[in-house]
C-alpha positions in Angstrom: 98.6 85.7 102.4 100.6 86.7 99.3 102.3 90.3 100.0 101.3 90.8 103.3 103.7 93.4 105.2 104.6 91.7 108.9 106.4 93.9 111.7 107.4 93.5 115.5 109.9 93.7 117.8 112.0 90.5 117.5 115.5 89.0 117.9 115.5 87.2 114.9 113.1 87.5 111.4 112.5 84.0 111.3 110.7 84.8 114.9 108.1 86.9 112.7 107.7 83.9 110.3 107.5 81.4 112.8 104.2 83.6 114.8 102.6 83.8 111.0 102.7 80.2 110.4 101.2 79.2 113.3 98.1 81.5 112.9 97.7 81.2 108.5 100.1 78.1 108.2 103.0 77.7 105.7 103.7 81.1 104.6 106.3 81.9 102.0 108.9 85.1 103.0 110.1 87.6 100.6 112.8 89.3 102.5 112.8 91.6 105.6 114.7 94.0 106.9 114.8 96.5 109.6 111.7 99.5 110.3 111.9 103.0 111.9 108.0 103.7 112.3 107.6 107.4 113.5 103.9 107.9 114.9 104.6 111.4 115.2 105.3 112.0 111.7 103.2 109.0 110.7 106.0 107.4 108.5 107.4 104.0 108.4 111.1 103.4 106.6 112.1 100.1 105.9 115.4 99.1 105.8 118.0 96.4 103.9 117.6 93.1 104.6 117.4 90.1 106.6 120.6 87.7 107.0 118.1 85.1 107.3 115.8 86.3 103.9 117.2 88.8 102.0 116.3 92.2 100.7 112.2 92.4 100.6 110.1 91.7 97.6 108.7 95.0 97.7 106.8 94.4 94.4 105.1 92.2 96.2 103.9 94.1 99.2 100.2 94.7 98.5 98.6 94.2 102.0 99.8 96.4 105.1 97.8 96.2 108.4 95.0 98.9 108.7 96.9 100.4 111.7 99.4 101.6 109.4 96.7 103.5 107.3 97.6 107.0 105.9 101.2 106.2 107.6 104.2 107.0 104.4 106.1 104.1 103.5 110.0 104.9 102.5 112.6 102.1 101.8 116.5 102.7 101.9 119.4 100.1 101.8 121.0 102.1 104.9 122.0 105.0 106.4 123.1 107.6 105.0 121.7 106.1 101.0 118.4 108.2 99.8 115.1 106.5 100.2 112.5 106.1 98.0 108.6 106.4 98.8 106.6 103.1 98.1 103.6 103.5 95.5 100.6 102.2 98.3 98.1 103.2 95.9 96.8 99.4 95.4 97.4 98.1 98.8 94.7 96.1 100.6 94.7 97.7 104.5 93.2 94.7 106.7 
């Protein structure tokens, strides 16, 4: 599943990657980070990166779950550093 955005609430990243496998089998991660997802304002910022995988591929990110549908996507390194809207215009929703 090559670019495919995966989110929840978890202690650890490699929790995320772990659930994945099991369901699709060996997977290959390309970072992570935290999220702020705002229903209300129907954005979703991503943030720096995971001790366990780095900052995230975002070139890579080219499937997002349909839920997320007409939701903006922003990454920033941290607080208080300008973020930048992600280009979702070829991104698969499933």
């Amino acid at each position: 599943m090559v670019g495919t955005f995966v989110y929840g609430m978890v202690g650890q990243h490699e929790e995320l990657v772990r659930q994945y496998e099991q369901q699709f089998g060996y997977v290959r991660t390309r970072g992570g980070g935290w999220y702020e997802k705002d229903d209300e304002a129907r954005t979703m910022i991503l943030y720096g990166c995971s001790c366990d995988f780095g900052e995230p591929r975002l070139a890579f990110l080219n499937r997002i779950p349909a839920e997320l549908k007409g939701f903006k996507f922003y990454f920033r390194l941290g607080p208080g550093i300008p973020m930048n809207e992600l280009d979702l215009q070829d991104v698969e929703w499933f």
